[in-house]
N, C-alpha and C positions, 0 to 999 in steps of 0.2 A: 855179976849181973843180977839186977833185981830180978824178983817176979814177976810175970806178966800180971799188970793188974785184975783186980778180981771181982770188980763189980763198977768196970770203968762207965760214965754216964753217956759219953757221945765217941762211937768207933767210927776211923772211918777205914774206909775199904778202896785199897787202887785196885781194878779191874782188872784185866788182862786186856789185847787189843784187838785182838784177833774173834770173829764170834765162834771158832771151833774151840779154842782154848778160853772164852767168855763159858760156855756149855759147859766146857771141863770144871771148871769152877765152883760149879755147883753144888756141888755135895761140900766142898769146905764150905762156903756161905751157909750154908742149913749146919753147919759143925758154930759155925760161929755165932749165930743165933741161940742155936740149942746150949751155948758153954754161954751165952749171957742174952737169957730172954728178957730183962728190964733194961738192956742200955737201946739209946737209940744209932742205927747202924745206917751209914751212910757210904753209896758208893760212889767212888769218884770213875769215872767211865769215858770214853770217846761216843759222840750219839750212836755211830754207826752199829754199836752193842748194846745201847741201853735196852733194846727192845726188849732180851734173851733176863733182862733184870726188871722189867717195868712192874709189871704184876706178881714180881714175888714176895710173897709175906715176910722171904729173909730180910728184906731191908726196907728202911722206912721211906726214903729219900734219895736221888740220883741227884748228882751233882756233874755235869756236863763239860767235859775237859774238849774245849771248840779250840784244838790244835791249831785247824784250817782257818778258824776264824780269831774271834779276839784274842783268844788265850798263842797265841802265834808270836815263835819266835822267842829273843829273853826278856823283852818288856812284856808277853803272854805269859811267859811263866813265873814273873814277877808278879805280876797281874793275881793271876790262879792265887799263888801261895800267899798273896795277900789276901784272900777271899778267902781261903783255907783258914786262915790265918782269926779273921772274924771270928767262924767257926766254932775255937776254942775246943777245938778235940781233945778227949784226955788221952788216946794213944791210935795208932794207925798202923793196919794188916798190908803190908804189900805182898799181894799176889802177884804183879808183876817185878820181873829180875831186873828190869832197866836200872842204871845209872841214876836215872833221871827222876825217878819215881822215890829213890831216899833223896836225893837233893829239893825234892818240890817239899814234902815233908818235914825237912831239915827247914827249910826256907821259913815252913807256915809256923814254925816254934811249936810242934806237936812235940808232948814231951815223952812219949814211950814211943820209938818208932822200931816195927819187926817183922824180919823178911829174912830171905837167903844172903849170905855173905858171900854174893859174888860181885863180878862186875865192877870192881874196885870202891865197892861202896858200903865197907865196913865201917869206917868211921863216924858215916854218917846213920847209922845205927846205933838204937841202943839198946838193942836184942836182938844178936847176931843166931843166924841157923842154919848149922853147915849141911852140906847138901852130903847124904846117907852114899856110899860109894856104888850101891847098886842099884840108885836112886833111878840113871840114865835108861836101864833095859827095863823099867814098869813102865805101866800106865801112867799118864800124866798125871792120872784124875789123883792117885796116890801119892805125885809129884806136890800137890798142891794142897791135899790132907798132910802131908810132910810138914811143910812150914807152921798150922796151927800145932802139932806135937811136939814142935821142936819151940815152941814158943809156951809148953804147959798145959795148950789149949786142948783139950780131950777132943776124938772125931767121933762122928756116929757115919750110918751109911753111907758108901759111896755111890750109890745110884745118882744119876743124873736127873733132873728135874726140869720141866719147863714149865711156866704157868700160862696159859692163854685163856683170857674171858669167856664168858658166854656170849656175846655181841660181836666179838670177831669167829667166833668159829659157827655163828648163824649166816654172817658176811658170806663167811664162806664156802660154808652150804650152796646158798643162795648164787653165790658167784658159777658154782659150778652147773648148778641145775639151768644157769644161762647158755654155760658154753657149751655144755654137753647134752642137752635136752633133755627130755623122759630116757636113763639108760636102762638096759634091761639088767633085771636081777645076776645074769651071767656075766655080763661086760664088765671086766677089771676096770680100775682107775689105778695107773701107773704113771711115778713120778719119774722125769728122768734129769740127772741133775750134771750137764754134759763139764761144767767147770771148776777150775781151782785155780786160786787167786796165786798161788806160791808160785805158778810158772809150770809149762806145757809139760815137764817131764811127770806130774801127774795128771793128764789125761788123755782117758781112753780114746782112740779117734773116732771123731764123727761119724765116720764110715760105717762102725761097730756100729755104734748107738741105731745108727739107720736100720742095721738089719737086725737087730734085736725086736727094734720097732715092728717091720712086720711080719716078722714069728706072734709078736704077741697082737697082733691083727686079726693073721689068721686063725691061732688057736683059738685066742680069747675074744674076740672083740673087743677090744681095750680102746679107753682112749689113753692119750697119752700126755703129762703136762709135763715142757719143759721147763725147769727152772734156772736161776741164774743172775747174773746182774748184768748194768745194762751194758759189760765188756765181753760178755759172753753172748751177746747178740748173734754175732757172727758163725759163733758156732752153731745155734741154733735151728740158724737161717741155711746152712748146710745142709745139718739133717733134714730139715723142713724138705730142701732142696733133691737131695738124696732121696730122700720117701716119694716124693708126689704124690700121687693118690692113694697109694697101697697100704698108708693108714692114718689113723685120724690125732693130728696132732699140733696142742694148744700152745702157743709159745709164750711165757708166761715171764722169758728172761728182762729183769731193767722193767719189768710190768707193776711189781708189787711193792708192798712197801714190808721189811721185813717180818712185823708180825703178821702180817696176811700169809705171807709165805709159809711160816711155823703153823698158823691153821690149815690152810689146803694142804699141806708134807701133812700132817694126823689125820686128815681124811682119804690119803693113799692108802691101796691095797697094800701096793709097795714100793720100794724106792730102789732108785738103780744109778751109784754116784761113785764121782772120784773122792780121792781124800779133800774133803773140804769142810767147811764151815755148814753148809746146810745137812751134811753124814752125821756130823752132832747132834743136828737139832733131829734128823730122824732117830736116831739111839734114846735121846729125852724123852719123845713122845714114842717110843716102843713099834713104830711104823716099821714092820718087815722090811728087811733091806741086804741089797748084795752092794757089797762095799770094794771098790776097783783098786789093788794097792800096786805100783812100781816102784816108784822111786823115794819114798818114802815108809819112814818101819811102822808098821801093823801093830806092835809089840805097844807102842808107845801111843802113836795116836789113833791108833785104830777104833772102829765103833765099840762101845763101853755099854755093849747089848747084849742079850740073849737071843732079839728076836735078827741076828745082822748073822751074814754069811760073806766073808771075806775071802776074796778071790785074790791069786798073786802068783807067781812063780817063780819056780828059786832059780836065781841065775848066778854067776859068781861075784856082777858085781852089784847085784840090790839089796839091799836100799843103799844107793847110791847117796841121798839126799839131795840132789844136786836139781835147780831150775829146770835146768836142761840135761840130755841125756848126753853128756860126759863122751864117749865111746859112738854118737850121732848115726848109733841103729835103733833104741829105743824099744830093743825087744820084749822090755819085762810088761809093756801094754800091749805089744804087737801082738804078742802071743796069748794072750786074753781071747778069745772066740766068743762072739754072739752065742753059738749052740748053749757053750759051759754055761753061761749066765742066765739063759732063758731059760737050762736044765736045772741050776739053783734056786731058781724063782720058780719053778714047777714042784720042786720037791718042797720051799719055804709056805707056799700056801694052798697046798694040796695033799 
């Protein structure tokens, strides 16, 4: 196998799909910048991520992989890699494992294509990188510095990065001083982020969330913003339900558009979420956070913070990984208590 080239003029970058695993990513992209700051570095992304990439310095250009729309189906992905194809890339990083991601690549006649040799998509590579055997029990985020190492690429930190304007985070200022009026210098602003898109076996139940809510009512005066998308309504609209008056709280799910979301989550006190995509973006912007884990492992996706405090409990059979809870008692949330999490977020910001 050759070398990975060394001063190739146009990279491009497949994404990941997910915006918790988009998060994770980050620190390889600043590795991949930093190991070639004169090529131009291009990512190829689904929109629903590009936001977590828009304003990073790591890359020049996003390039819009519209699944749901034109790019749809094998005449959309004939589509793509003939657009790819334009392009004229001298070689292509795939951060994501799919199949599909060396065959788009393969398609576009990129001529140095390098990733993980998995997923029966060896061939279609031309710089193969086997996956470290103890690769599975770390951090992702080192899951994904893996691949540029194993490709030659030298890494620099693994911190997590997010970049957000100054016009969206005056937005968001601004947003809030609507919803929340003159607050006083004591009143927290508490994010609460009740969903995860992987399916109900990680999240905490809405009941919890309620009375966490007015713990930090009455201690703090707090308000409280929920976040979410707009499938997460429902749950929302629970707690909302559950609470009634006994404390003050902004439903914010299906409401924003994802960079708004990643500014008001940085103007949280603190955060209070299941494993999902926005626990990411709290960990990038350093936002205090207790982090809700069952049914999925800590070890691997957990928040990639200092300032996060992860809650779980060892039962024999979590992390299950499982959508739903396998055994249909669901105890490794059950057993999560309002008190312990209001008690973590007493101790994380006091």
């Amino acid at each position: 196998m050759q070398p990975f080239p060394e001063n190739p003029e146009k990279i491009l970058v497949r994404s990941t799909n997910w915006i918790g695993d988009a998060v994770m990513t980050t620190p390889a992209l600043r590795s991949i910048r930093t190991a070639f700051p004169d090529s131009e570095i291009i990512l190829l992304a689904y929109p629903w991520v590009s936001d977590i990439f828009r304003y990073s310095p790591r890359v020049d250009r996003i390039i819009a992989y519209e699944k749901k729309g034109r790019h749809r189906g094998l005449r959309g992905l004939w589509q793509l890699a003939t657009e790819l194809r334009q392009e004229q890339f001298d070689c292509a990083i795939l951060l994501q494992n799919a199949f599909e991601a060396a065959l788009l690549t393969s398609l576009a006649k990129i001529p140095v294509r390098g990733g993980y040799a998995t997923d029966g998509r060896s061939l279609l590579l031309t710089h193969r990188v086997a996956k470290a055997p103890n690769i599975v029990v770390r951090h992702e985020v080192l899951y994904y510095q893996r691949i540029l190492r194993g490709l030659g690429i030298p890494t620099s930190s693994n911190d997590l990065e997010i970049f957000i304007p100054g016009f969206e985070i005056d937005t968001a200022k601004a947003r809030l001083h609507q919803l929340t009026g003159a607050r006083s210098t004591s009143s927290l602003l508490i994010g609460f982020n009740p969903g995860a898109a992987f399916g109900p076996a990680k999240r905490w139940p809405a009941a919890r969330y309620a009375e966490l809510a007015v713990l930090l009512s009455k201690r703090y005066d707090a308000h409280i913003l929920l976040f979410g998308s707009s499938a997460d309504q429902a749950t929302t609209a629970e707690i909302i339900r559950l609470v009634g008056k006994k404390a003050r709280l902004i439903d914010l799910a299906g409401r924003t558009r994802l960079i708004a979301a990643m500014a008001l989550i940085g103007e949280c006190d603190a955060f209070v979420t299941n494993d999902s995509g926005l626990m990411h973006i709290a960990a990038a912007l350093h936002t205090p956070q207790v982090a809700l884990f069952g049914s999925t492992d800590h070890i691997a996706t957990g928040p990639y913070s200092a300032s996060a405090v992860v809650i779980r409990k060892e039962l024999y059979c979590s992390p299950c990984k499982q959508k739903k809870c396998p055994l249909k008692h669901f105890q490794c949330m059950k057993m999560i208590t309002s008190e312990e999490v209001f008690s973590a977020l007493v101790q994380m910001l006091y």
